[in-house]
Each structure stands twice: as structure tokens, then as C-alpha cells.
N, C-alpha and C positions, 0 to 999 in steps of 0.2 A: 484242213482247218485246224490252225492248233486253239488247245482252250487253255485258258489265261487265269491265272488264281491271284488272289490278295497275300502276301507273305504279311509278316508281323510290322513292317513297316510299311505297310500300304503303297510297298512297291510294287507291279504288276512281274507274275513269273512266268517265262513261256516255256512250258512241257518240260519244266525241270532243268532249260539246260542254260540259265543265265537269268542274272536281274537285271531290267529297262526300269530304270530309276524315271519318276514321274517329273516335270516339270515343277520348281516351285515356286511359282510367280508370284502369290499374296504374302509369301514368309518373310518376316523380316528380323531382323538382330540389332534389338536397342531399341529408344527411341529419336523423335524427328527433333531440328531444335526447333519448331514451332511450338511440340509439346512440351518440350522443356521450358521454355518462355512464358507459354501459360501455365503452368505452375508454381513458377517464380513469382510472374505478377498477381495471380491467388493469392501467394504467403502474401505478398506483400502487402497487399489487401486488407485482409485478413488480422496483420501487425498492427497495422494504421489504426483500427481498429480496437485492438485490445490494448497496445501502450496507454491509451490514456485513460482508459480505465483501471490498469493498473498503478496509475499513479494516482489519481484519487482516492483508490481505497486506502494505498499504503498511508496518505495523507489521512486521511480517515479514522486510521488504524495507531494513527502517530497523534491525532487530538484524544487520544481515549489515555490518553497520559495526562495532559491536562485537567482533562473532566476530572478524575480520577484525587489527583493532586488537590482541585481544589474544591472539591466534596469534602474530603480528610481535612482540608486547614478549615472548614465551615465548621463540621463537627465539635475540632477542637477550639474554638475559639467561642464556642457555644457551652463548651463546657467552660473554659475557661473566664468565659464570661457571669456563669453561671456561681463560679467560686469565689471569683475576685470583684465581680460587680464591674466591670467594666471589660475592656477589648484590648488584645493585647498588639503594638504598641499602642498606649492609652495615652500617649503626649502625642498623639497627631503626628508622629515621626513612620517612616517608612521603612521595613526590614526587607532584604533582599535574602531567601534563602538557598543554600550555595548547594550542587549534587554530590550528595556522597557525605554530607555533615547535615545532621538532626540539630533542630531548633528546640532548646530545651524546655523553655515555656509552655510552647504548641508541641511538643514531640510530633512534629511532620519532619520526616528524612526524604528528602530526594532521593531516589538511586540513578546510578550512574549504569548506562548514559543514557543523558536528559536531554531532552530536546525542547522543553523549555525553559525560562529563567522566571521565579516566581519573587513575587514582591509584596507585601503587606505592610499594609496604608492603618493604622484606628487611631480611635480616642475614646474618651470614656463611654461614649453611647454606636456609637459605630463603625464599621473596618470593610475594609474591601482589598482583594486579593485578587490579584491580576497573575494571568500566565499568558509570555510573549516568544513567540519562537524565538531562541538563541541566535540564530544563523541568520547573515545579514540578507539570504536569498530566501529563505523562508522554508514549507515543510518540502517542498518538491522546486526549489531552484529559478523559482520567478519572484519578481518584487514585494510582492502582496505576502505582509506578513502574516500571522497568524494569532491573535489575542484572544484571550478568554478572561471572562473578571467573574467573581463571588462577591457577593454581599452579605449584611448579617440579616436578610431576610431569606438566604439561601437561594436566590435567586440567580442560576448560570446562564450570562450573556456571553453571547461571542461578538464581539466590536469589530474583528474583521477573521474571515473565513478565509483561509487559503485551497481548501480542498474542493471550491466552489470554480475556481479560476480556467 
């Protein structure tokens, strides 16, 4: 009877004079492509998933420009009201202000790049200031533009949301 020992690779040794390599039936190298497949269609899952929330926020994240913008023209034209007794323009005419050039009256500057196009509307007792996505597809590339208005009650409306879409 010979007796039989475990070497370091759990291959069985007989009385020293040879290795009898074990069968290795369960072992494999790689994987199958059904596990590949389910992994793919995981991600994939998974993407479906998070693109459109990524595109909401970035929209989201792109109206804090506006807010922003026309908080700053509320202020100034509060003051400016406050100095000149009236709203600036005060003939009921409409200024469009351009990115990258400050409005000397309101000292509000866009900076560049703007992803809206801002406009102010007054007269002697009241103004309103609207911001409209520039881009004819809006803040994320579908129809539904994006508007924001101020009043001189400081009141911010949004007249239509694109990051809701």
C-alpha cells in the first residue's frame, strides 16, 4: 500500500516517485458570454437610468444662470428706481442685453457664455425682465424653451420650464 501526500499544489504524490496531476473539471479560464451579456444589459439598465437625470440637473444647473441674472437686474433697477424715480427704460421701450457687454444704467454684465438672452421691458412705474434660452432647441436639445421673467415686485416666474420635460 503506498501512502499518498498533498504537495503545494494539491496535487496528490505517490511515495515520492512522481506527481498524478488531479482532474480539473470545475476550473475555468474567462468568462461565459451569457455572463458577459448580463453585464452589458445591467450597464445598460443602469445608463437608461441615469442619462436623464443627468440631463435635468445639468438643465437645472443651467436655469441658476437666469435666476441669478435677473435677481442682479431686480436689484439694480430698484435702485435705479429709487434715484431717478422711475424704471429704466422709462418710455416703455425694450433693451436687449448682449454677453460680454455691461449695461451702463443697470450695470448688469452678462458673461460669456450665456445661455440666455435677456430683455428689459419699463416705464415710469414698472419693468419686467425676461430670460429666454438663446438656442432654438432649448437648455437640453428638445423644443420646449426655457423662460424666466422679474418684475418690479421682485417676483420670479418661470412661463415655461424646460428642465421639467
Amino acid at each position: 500500500m503506498s501512502l499518498r501526500k498533498f504537495n503545494k499544489r494539491n496535487n496528490f504524490t505517490s511515495d515520492g516517485a512522481g506527481v498524478e496531476p488531479l482532474p480539473h473539471l470545475g476550473r475555468r479560464n474567462g468568462f461565459t458570454l451569457i455572463e458577459l451579456m448580463i453585464v452589458v444589459v445591467i450597464i445598460g439598465i443602469l445608463a437608461s437610468m441615469a442619462i436623464p437625470r443627468f440631463m435635468r440637473a445639468s438643465a437645472k444647473a443651467k436655469q441658476t444662470e437666469a435666476k441669478s441674472v435677473l435677481k442682479q437686474i431686480y436689484v439694480m433697477e430698484s435702485a435705479y428706481f429709487q434715484e431717478k424715480e422711475c424704471y429704466y427704460p422709462s418710455d416703455g421701450s425694450s433693451v436687449t442685453l448682449q454677453p460680454g457687454v455691461s449695461m451702463p444704467p443697470l450695470c448688469v454684465e452678462i458673461m460669456l457664455p450665456a445661455y440666455y438672452s435677456y430683455t428689459v421691458t419699463g416705464t415710469t412705474t414698472t419693468f419686467s425682465a425676461t430670460a429666454g434660452s438663446k438656442r432654438a432647441t432649448g437648455l437640453d436639445d428638445d423644443p420646449t424653451l426655457d423662460i424666466w421673467s422679474i418684475d418690479q415686485t421682485g417676483v420670479l416666474t418661470c412661463m415655461s420650464d424646460d428642465s421639467n420635460d
